[in-house]
N, C-alpha and C positions, 0 to 999 in steps of 0.2 A: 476116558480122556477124549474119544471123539465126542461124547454125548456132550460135555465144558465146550469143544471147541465151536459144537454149532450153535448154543446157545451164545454162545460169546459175539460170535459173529452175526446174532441176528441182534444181537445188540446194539452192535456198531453200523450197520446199516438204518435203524430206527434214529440215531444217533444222527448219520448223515441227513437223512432227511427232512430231521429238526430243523438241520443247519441250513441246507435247503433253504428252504420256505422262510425262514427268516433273512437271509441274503436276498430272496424275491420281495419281501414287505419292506426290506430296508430299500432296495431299488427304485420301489412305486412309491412310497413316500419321498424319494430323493426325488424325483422325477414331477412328481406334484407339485414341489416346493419350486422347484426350478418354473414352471408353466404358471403358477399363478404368482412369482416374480416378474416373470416379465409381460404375462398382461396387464398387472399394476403399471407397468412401467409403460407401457403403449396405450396407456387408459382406456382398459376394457372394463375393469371391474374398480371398484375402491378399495380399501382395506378392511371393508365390511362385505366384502362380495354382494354389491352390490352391482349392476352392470353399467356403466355411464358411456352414454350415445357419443358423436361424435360434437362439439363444441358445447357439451356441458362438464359441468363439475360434480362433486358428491354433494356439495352442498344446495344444488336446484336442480334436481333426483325430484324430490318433490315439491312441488308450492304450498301445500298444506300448510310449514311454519311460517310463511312469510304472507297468507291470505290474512286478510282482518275481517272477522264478522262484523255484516253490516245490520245484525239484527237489531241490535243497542243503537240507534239514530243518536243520541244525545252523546256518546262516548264517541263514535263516529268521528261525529263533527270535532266534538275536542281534541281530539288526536290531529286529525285533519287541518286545524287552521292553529294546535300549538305556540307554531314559531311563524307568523304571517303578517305580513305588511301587504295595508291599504292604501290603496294613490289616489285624489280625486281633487275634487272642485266643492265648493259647496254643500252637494248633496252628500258628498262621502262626507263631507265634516258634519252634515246633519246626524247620518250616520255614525257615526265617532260620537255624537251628543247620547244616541240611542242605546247605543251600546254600553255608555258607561251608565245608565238608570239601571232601577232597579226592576224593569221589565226586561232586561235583556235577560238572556239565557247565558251561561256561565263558559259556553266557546270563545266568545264575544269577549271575553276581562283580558286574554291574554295578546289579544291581535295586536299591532302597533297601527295606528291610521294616521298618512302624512297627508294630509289633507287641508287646502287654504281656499277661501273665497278667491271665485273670480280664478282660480288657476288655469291653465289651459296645457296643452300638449307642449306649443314653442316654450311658452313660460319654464316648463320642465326640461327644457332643453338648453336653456341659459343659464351662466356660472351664478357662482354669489357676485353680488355685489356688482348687478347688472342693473337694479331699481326694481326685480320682481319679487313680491314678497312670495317665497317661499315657506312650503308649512315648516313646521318647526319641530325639532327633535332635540330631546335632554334640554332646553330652554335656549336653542340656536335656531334661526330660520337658515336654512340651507338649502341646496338643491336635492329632491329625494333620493338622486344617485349617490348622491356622496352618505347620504342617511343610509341607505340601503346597505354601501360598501361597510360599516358600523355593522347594522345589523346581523347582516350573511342571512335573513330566513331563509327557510325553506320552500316558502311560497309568495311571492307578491301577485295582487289583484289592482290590477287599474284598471281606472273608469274616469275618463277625461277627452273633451271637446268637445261639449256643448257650448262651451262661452265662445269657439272659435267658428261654429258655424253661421253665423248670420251674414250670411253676403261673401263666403269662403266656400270653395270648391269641399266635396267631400275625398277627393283625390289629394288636394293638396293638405290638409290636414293629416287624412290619413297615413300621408308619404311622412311626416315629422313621429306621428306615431311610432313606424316601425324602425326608425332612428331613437326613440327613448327605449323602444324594448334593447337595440342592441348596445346600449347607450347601459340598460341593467344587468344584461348577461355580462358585460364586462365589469360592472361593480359586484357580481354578486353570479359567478359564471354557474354555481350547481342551482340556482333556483330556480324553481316552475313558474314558470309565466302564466298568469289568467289576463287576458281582455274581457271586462267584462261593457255590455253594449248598452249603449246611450238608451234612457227610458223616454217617454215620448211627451208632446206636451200637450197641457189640458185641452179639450176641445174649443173652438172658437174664440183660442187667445195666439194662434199663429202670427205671426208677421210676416208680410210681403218676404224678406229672405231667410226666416226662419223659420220652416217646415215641418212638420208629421212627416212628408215626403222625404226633403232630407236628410233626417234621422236615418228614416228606414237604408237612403240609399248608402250613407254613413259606415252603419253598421254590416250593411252587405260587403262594403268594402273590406272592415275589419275583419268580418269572416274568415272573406277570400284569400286574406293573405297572414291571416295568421299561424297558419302550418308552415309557410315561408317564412317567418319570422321565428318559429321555433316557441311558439306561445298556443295556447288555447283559448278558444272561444266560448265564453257563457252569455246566453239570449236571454238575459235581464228580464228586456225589453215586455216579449212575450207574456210574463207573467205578471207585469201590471199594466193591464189592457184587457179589455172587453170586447171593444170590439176590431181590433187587430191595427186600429190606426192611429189612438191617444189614448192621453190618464186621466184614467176616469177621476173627477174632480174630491173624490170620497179620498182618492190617497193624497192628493197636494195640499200643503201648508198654507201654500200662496195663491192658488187659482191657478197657477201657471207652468212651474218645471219643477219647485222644491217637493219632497216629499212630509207627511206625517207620521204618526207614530203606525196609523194602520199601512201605507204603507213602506213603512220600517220594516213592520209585521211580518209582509211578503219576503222580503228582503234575507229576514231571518230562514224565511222556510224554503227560499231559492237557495241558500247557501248549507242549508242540510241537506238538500236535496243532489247538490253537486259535491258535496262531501262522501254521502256514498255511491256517486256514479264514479269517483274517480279514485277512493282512497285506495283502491287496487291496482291502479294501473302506473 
């Protein structure tokens, strides 16, 4: 009989012990669960344990899904200028003529370009039905703002005041400027702003108030005050020129401010080029 009782009792001690240890794993499991509740909740971790810093989310943890390879230039650009409206004077509707041939490149089909002779910044700053022909959209001449508010893109690019600098401050032009940009963020308040800069004019066809000089000073202006505007600067200019002061006569149509098909050409490969400087950012 004693021989049953101590084997019994060492029974029930093994027994305890069990019970033990399972009371202890229930406890730290319980305790685990509580601790990585509530750093979910004070956003320490996700619900993938992952860690997230202070004023990020799980979702920008990494930029990796949201980077675009800019190895593919041609795909780039198409993604890039998708959903895009063009502003301009002349040469943008040159432009628009360029695009729709069968040398453009296939970024180029989907753009919208509102683009009329002879336009200028004030021009764009005037209602309908003020006597300025406005470019024309779905088969209406309108003002581009109101076109724009229609559209919503994603990106608009203007290039406009060359017809306004002859005998005009580049101050005062550029003041009407930065009233169409704010003049688009209200029609069209999530899209990116491009200024892009006046190109120069053929050598030794200047006029007494209309300059290579001020162009240049023009375009410094727009620079200057395009991060106050809430827009970006592209320098055109730069890449059709030789020698940093006019156009060289091989890209104009007319001897003088129009562009050709070679420099179209440029045009195309300045706009890949800013395509993937910025589709990242």
């Amino acid at each position: 009989m004693q021989r049953h009782r101590n084997y019994y009792d060492r029974g029930v001690s093994g027994s305890n012990r069990v019970y033990v240890l399972l009371l202890i794993l229930i406890g730290i499991l319980t305790a685990a669960f509580f601790i990585g509740g509530y750093r979910r909740a004070n956003g320490n971790i996700d619900e993938y344990g992952n860690e997230i810093t202070e004023g990020t989310s799980s979702e920008n943890v990494s930029a990796e899904g949201t980077t675009v390879d800019t190895s593919n230039v041609e795909a780039v650009a198409e993604k890039f200028y998708n959903n895009s409206v063009f502003v301009g004077d002349s040469i943008m509707a040159g432009f628009a003529g360029y695009a729709s041939s069968s040398e453009a490149p296939e970024f180029l089909k989907k753009a919208v370009f509102l683009a009329s002779v002879s336009y200028g910044v004030g021009d764009a700053l005037k209602p309908a039905g003020s006597g300025v022909v406005h470019p024309m959209y779905k088969g209406v001449s309108q003002p581009v703002t109101t076109s724009i508010a229609e559209i919503k893109p994603e990106r608009v690019f203007v290039n406009l005041g060359i017809n306004e600098l002859n005998g005009v401050s580049a101050e005062k032009v550029g003041k009407k400027y930065g009233q169409l940009i704010e003049k688009i963020k209200e029609a069209s308040p999530n899209s990116k702003i491009y200024v892009i800069s006046l190109t120069y004019i053929v050598n030794g066809k200047e006029k007494e108030h209309f300059t290579n000089a001020g162009i240049k000073v023009y375009n410094q202006y727009l620079e200057s005050h395009c991060k106050e505007w809430g827009a970006t600067y592209l320098d055109l200019a730069s890449k059709m020129t030789k020698d940093g002061n006019s156009l060289p006569a091989e890209y104009s149509s007319d001897g003088y401010v129009h562009h050709n098909k070679a420099g179209y050409a440029l045009w195309v490969q300045f706009l890949k080029d800013t395509a993937v400087k910025y589709i990242n950012q």
